[in-house]
TORVO-741578 format. One record per residue (C-alpha): residue in one letter; x, y, z. Coordinates in steps of 0.001 Angstrom, whole numbers. Layout:
<pts>
<pt res="A" px="X" py="Y" pz="Z"/>
...
</pts>
This chain:
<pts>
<pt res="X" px="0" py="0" pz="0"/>
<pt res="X" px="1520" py="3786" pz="-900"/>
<pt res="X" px="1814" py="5619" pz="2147"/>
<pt res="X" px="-1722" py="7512" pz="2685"/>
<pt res="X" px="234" py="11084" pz="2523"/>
<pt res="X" px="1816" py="10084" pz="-850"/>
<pt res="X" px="1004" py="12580" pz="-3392"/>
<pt res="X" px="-600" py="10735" pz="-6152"/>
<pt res="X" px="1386" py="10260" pz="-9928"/>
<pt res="X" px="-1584" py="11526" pz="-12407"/>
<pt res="X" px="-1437" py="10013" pz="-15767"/>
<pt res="X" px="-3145" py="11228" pz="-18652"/>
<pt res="X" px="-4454" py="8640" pz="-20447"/>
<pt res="X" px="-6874" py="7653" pz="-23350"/>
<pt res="X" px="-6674" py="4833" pz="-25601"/>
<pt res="X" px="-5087" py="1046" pz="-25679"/>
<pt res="X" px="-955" py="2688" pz="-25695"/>
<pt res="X" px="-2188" py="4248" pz="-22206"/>
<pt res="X" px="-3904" py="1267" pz="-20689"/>
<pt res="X" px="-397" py="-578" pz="-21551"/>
<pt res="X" px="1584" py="2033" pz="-20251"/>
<pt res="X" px="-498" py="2343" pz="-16736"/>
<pt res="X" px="-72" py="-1248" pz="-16734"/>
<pt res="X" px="3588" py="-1603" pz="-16338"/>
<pt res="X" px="3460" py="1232" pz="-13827"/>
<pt res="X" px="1724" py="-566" pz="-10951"/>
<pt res="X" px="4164" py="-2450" pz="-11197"/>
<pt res="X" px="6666" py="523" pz="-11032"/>
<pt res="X" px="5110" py="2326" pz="-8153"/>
<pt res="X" px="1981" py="1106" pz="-5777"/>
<pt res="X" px="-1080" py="1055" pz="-7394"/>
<pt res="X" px="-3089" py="3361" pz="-4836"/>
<pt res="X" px="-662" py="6058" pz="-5220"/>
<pt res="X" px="-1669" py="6321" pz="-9420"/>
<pt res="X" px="-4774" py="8060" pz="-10847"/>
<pt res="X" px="-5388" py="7934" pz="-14235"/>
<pt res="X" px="-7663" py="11273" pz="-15694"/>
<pt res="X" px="-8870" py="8706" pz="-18737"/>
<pt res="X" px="-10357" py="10709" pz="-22136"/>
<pt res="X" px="-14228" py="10929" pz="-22576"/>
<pt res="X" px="-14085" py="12670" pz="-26229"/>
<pt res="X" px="-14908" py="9259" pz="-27774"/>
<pt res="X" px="-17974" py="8729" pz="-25509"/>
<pt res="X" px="-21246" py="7839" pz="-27365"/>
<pt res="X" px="-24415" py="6017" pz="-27341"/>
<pt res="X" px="-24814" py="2583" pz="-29096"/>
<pt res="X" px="-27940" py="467" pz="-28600"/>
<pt res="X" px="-29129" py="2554" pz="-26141"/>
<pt res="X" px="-26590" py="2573" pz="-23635"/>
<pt res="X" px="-23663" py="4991" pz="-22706"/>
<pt res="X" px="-20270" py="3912" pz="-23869"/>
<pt res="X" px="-17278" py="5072" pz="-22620"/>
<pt res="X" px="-14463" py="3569" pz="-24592"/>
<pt res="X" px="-11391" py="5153" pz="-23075"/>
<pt res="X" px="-12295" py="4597" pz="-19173"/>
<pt res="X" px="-13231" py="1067" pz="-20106"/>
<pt res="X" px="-10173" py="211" pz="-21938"/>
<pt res="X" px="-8165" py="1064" pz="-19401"/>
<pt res="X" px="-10537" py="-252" pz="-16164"/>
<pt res="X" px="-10314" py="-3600" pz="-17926"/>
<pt res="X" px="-6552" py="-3817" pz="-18833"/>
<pt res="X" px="-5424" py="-3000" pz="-14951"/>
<pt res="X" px="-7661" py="-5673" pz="-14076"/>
<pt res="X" px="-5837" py="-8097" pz="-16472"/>
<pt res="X" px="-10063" py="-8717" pz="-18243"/>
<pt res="X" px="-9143" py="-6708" pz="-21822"/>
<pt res="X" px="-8939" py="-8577" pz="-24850"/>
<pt res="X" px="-5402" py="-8974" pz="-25442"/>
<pt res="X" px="-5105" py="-9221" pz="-28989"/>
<pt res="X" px="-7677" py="-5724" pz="-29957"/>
<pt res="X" px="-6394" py="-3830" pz="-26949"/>
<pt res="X" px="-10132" py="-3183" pz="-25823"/>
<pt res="X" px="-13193" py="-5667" pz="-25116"/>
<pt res="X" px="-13322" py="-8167" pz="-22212"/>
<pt res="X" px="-11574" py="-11492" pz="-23372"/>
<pt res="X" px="-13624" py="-14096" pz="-24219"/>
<pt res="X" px="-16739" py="-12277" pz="-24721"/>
<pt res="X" px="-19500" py="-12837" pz="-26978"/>
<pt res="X" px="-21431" py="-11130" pz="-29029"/>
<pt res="X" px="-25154" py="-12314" pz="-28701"/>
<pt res="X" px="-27166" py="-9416" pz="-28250"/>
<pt res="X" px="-25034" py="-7034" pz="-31427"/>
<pt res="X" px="-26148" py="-10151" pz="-33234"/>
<pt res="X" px="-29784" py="-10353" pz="-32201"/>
<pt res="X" px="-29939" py="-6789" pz="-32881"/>
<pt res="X" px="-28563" py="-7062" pz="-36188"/>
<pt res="X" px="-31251" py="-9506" pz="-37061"/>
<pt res="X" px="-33549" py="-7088" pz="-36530"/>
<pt res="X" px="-32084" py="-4685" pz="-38878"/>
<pt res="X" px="-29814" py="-2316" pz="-36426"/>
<pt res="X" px="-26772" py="-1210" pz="-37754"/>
<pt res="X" px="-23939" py="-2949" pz="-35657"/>
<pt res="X" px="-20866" py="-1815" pz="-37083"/>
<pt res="X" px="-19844" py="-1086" pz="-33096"/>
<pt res="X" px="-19252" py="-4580" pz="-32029"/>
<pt res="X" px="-20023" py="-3997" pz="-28217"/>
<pt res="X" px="-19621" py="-7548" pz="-26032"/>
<pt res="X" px="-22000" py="-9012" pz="-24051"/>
<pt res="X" px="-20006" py="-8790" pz="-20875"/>
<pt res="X" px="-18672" py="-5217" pz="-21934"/>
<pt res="X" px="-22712" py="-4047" pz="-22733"/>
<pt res="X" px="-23648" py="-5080" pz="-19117"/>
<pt res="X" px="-20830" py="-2998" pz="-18117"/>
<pt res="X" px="-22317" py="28" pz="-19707"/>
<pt res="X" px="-25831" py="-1224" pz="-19228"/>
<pt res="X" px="-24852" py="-690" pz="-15785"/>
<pt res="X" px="-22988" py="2784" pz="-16358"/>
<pt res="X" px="-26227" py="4232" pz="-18083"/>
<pt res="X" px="-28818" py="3231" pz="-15118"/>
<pt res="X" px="-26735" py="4906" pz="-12740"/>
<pt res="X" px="-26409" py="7888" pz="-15326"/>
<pt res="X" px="-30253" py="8034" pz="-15252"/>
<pt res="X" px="-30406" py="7551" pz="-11388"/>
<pt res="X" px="-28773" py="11093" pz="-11468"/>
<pt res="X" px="-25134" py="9671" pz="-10155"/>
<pt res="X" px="-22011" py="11278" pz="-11849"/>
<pt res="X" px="-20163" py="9994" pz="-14410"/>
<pt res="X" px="-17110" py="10107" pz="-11920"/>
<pt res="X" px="-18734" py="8193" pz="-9348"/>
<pt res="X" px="-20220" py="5670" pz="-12001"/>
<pt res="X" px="-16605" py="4802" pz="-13053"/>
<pt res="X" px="-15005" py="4556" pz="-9383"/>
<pt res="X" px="-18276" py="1878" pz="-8631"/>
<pt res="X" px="-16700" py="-59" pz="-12030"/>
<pt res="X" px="-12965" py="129" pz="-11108"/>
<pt res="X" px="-14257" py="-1322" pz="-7589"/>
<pt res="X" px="-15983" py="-3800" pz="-9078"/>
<pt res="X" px="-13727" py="-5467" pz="-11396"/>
<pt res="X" px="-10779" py="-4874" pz="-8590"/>
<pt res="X" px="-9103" py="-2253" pz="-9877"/>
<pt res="X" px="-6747" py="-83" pz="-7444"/>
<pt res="X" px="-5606" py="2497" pz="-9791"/>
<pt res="X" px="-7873" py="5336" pz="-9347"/>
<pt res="X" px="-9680" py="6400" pz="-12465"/>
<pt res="X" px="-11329" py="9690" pz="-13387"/>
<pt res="X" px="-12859" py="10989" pz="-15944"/>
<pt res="X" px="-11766" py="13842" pz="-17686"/>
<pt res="X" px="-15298" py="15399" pz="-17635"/>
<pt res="X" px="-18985" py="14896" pz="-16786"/>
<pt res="X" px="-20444" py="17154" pz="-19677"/>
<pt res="X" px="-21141" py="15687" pz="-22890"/>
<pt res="X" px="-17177" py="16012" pz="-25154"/>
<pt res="X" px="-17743" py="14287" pz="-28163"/>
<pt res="X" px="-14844" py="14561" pz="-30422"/>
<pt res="X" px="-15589" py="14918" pz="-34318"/>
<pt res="X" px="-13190" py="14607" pz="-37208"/>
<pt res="X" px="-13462" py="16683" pz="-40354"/>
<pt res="X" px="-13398" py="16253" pz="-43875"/>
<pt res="X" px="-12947" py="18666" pz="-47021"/>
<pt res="X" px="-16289" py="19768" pz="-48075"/>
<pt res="X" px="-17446" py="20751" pz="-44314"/>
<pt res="X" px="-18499" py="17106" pz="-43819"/>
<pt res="X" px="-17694" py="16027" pz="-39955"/>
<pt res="X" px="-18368" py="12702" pz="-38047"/>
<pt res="X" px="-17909" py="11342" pz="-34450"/>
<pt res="X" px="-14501" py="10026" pz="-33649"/>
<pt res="X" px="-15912" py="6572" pz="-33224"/>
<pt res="X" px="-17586" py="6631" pz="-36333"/>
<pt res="X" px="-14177" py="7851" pz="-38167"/>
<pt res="X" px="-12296" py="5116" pz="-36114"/>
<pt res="X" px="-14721" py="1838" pz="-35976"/>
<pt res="X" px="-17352" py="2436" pz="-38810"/>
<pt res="X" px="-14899" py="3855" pz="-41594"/>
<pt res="X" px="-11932" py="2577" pz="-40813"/>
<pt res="X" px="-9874" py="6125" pz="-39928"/>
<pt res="X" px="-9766" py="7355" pz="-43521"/>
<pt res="X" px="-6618" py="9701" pz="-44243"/>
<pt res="X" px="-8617" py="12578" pz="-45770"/>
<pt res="X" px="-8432" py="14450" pz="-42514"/>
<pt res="X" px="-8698" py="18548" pz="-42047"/>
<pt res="X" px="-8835" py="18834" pz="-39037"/>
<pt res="X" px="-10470" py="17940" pz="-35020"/>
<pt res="X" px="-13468" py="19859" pz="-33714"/>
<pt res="X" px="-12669" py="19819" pz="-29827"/>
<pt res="X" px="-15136" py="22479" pz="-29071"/>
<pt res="X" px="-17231" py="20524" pz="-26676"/>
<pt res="X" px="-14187" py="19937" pz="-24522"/>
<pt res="X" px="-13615" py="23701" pz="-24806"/>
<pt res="X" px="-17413" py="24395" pz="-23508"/>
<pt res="X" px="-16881" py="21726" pz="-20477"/>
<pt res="X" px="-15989" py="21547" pz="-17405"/>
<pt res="X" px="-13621" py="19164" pz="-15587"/>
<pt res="X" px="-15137" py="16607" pz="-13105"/>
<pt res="X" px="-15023" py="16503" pz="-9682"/>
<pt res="X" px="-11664" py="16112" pz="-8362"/>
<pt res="X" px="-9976" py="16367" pz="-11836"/>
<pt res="X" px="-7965" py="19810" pz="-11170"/>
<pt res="X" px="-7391" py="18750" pz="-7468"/>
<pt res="X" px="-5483" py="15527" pz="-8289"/>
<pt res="X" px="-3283" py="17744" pz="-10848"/>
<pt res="X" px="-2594" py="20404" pz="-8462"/>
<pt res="X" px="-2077" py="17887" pz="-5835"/>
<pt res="X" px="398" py="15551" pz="-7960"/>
<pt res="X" px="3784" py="14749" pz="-7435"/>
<pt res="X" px="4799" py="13761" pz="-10768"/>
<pt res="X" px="2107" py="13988" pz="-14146"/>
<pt res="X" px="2727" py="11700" pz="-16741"/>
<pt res="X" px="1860" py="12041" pz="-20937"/>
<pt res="X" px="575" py="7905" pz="-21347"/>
<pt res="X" px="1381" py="7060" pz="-25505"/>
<pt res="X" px="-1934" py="8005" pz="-26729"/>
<pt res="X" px="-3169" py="9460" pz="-29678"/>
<pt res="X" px="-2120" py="13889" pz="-29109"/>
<pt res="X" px="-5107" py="14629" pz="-31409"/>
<pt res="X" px="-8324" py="12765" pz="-29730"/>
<pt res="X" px="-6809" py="11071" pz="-26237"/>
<pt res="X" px="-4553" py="13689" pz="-24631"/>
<pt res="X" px="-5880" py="16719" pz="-27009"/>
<pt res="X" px="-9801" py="16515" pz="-25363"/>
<pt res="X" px="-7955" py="16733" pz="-21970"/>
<pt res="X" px="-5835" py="19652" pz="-22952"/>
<pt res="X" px="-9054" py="21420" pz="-24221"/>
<pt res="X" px="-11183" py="21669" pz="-20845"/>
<pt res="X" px="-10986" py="25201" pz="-19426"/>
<pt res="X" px="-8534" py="25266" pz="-16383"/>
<pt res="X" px="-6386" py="22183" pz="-17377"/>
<pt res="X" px="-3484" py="23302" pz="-18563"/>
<pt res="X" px="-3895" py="26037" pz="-15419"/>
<pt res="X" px="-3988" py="23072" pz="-12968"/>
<pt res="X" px="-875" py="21532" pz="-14671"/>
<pt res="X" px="1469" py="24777" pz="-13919"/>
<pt res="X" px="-407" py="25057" pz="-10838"/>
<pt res="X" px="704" py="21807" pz="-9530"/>
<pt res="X" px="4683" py="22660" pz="-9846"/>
<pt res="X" px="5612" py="18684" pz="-10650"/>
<pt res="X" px="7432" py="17403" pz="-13592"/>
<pt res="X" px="5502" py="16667" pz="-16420"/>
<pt res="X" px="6926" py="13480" pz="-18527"/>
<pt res="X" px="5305" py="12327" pz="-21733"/>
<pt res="X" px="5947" py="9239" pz="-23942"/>
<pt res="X" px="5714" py="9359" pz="-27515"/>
<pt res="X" px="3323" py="7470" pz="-29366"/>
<pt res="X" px="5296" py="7636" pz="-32052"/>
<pt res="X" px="8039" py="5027" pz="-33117"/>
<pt res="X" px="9881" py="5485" pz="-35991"/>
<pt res="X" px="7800" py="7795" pz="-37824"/>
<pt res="X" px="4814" py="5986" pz="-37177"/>
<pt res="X" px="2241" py="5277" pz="-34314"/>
<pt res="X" px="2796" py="1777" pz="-32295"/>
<pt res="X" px="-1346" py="1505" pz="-32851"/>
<pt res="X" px="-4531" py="3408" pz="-34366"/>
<pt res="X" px="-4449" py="6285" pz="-36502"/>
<pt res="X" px="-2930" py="9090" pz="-34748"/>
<pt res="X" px="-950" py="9644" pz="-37987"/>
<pt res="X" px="-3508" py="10486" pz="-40320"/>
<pt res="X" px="-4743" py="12613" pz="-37088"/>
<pt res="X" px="-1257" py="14626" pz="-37134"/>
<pt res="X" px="-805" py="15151" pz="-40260"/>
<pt res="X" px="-4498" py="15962" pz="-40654"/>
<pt res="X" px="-3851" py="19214" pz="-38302"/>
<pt res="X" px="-749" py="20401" pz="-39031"/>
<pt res="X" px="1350" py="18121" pz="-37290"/>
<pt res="X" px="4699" py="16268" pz="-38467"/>
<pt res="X" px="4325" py="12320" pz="-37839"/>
<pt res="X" px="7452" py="12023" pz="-35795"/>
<pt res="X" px="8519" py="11886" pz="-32470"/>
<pt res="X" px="9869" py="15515" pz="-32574"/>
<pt res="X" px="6818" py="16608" pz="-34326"/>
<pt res="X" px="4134" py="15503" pz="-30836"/>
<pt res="X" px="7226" py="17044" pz="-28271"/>
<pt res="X" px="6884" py="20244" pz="-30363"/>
<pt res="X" px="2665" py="20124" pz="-29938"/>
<pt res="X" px="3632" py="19833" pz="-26067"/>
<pt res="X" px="6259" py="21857" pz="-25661"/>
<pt res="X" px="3878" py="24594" pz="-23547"/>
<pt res="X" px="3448" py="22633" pz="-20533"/>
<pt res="X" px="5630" py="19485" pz="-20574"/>
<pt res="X" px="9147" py="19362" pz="-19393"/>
<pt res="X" px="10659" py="15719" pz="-20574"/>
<pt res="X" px="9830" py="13458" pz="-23241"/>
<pt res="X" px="10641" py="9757" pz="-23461"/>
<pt res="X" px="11501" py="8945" pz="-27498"/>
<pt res="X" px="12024" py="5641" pz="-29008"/>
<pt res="X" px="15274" py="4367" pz="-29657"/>
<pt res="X" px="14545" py="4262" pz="-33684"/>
<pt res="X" px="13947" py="8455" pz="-33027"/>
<pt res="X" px="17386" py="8623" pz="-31353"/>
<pt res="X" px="18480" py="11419" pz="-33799"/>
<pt res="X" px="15235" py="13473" pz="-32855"/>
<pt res="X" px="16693" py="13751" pz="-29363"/>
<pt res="X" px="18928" py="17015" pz="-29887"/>
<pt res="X" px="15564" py="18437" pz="-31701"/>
<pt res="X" px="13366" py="17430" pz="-28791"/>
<pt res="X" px="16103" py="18802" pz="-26755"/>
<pt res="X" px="15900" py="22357" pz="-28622"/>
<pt res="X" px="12799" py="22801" pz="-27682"/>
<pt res="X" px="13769" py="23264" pz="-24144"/>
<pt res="X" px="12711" py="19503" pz="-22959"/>
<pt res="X" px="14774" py="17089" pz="-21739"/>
<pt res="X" px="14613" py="13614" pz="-24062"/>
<pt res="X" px="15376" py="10080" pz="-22729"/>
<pt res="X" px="15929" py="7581" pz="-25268"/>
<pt res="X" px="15222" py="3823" pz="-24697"/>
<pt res="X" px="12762" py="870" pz="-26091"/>
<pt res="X" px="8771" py="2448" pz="-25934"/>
<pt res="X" px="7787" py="-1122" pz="-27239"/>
<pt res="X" px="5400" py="-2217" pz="-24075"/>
<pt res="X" px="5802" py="-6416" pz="-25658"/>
<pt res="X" px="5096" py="-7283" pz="-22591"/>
<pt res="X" px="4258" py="-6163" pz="-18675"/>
<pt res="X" px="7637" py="-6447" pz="-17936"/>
<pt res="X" px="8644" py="-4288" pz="-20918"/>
<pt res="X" px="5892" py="-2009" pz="-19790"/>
<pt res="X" px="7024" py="-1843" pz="-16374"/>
<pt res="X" px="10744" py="-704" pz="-17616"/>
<pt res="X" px="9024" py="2048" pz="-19796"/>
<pt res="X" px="7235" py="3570" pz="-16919"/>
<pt res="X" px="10169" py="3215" pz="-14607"/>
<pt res="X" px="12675" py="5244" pz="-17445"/>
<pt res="X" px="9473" py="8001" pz="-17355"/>
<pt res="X" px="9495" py="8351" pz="-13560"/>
<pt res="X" px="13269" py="8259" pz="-13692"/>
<pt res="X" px="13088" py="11127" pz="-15967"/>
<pt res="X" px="10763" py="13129" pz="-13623"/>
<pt res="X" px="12971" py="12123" pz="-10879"/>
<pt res="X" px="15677" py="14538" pz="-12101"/>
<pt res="X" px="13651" py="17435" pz="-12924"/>
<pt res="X" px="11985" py="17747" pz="-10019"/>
</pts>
């Protein structure tokens, strides 16, 4: 158990690359001493219930339950009711699990009981045994929508799941985020933390929605601990998804110098791949401090050395 005056490492986190990362760092550091503010841009409604991608990806990773090879799901899980619903003519191109809808089955009766989103996801971390604490960025509505030439815009899930994360990207509409507010306890833990950590998720929708909300960025400078992000970008790629056609889509070079220079405001060291070592004098100009080793989470144990190089990092700028 962390020691109960331990000020807490906040991670900001969206997406599979964080739920890996936040993974291998309870086993770096005591899980009660970790909070995770998770992304809520890609919540949505599907077949009548409220899904919250993000905080379930990573509630079900820490409790070793996620679907190892997607990176989201509950392993093992089936798909009965998408299927029953197709039958009856419901578009089901988000393939929701049986065990994952009771999850948010669950979420959106407590919704409707008038309980907070925040309070809805500490009942589901409980509950599946999870002692990382998890927060979500926001309880206002923050969907995310990617946009097209032309003016045309859709939800990120719908870009992502139903048409496959075409490249034709102009840009992100984070407004919502913008119009939000945090939720409860959000600013606290950030003003309250000893060290803040930059999980490898996608900048654009995972760690850009969290940016957005008024009084972030505030609570960051506020807080007066290092801030330490990983890239999600390995040799001039993303590890997973399509933060690439995200980057590029607003203005952003796909490289690991390209993500330190859409930080550079408010973080203080960045951990780059070893395939990026010749970014490091770049990342370096921009007045952060770059660590180079393997970002390659193979494994929990690989994992666990990532997060362990990251708190090093913060270590010696504090």
């Amino acid at each position: 158990m962390a020691p109960t005056h331990a000020r807490p490492i906040v991670a900001l986190a969206g997406g599979v690359g964080a739920a890996r990362f936040l993974r291998g760092l309870v086993e770096a550091v005591p899980a009660e001493q970790v909070a995770a503010v998770v992304n809520t841009g890609d919540d949505a409604e599907f077949y009548g219930v409220h899904v919250s991608p993000d905080l379930d990806i990573v509630t079900y990773t820490l409790a070793d339950r996620v679907n190892r090879e997607r990176g989201y799901g509950i392993e093992g899980d089936s798909f009965g009711v998408v299927d029953a619903l197709g039958a009856l003519g419901h578009e089901t191109w988000f393939r929701l699990g049986d065990r994952d809808f009771a999850t948010c089955l669950h979420r959106t009766g407590r919704l409707r009981a008038g309980a907070g989103l925040a309070a809805v996801t500490d009942e589901i971390r409980r509950a599946f045994g999870v002692a990382v604490r998890i927060v979500p960025m926001s309880e206002d509505p923050c969907p995310t929508y990617v946009e097209f030439e032309g003016g045309r815009r859709v939800h990120f899930e719908e870009y992502l799941a139903r048409d496959g994360a075409p490249g034709d990207v102009r840009g992100v509409d984070l407004a919502a985020a913008r119009a939000a507010r945090p939720a409860p306890g959000v600013t606290e833990l950030l003003r309250a933390a000893e060290t803040i950590l930059v999980c490898p998720s996608n900048p654009v929708v995972s760690i850009g929605p969290i940016l957005a909300l008024p009084g972030l960025r505030e609570a960051i400078a506020a807080s007066g601990a290092p801030v330490v992000g990983v890239s999600p970008i390995v040799g001039g790629a993303p590890v997973k998804g399509p933060a690439d056609r995200l980057l590029r889509g607003v203005g952003i070079e796909v490289s690991a110098r390209g993500v330190a220079g859409l930080y550079r405001d408010w973080l203080h060291g960045f951990v780059i791949d070893a395939r990026d070592s010749e970014q490091a004098a770049e990342v370096g100009a921009l007045g952060l401090r770059a660590v180079v080793t393997d970002t390659i989470m193979r494994d929990r144990g690989a994992a666990a050395a990532l997060a362990r190089t990251a708190l090093e990092l913060a270590a010696q700028l504090r």
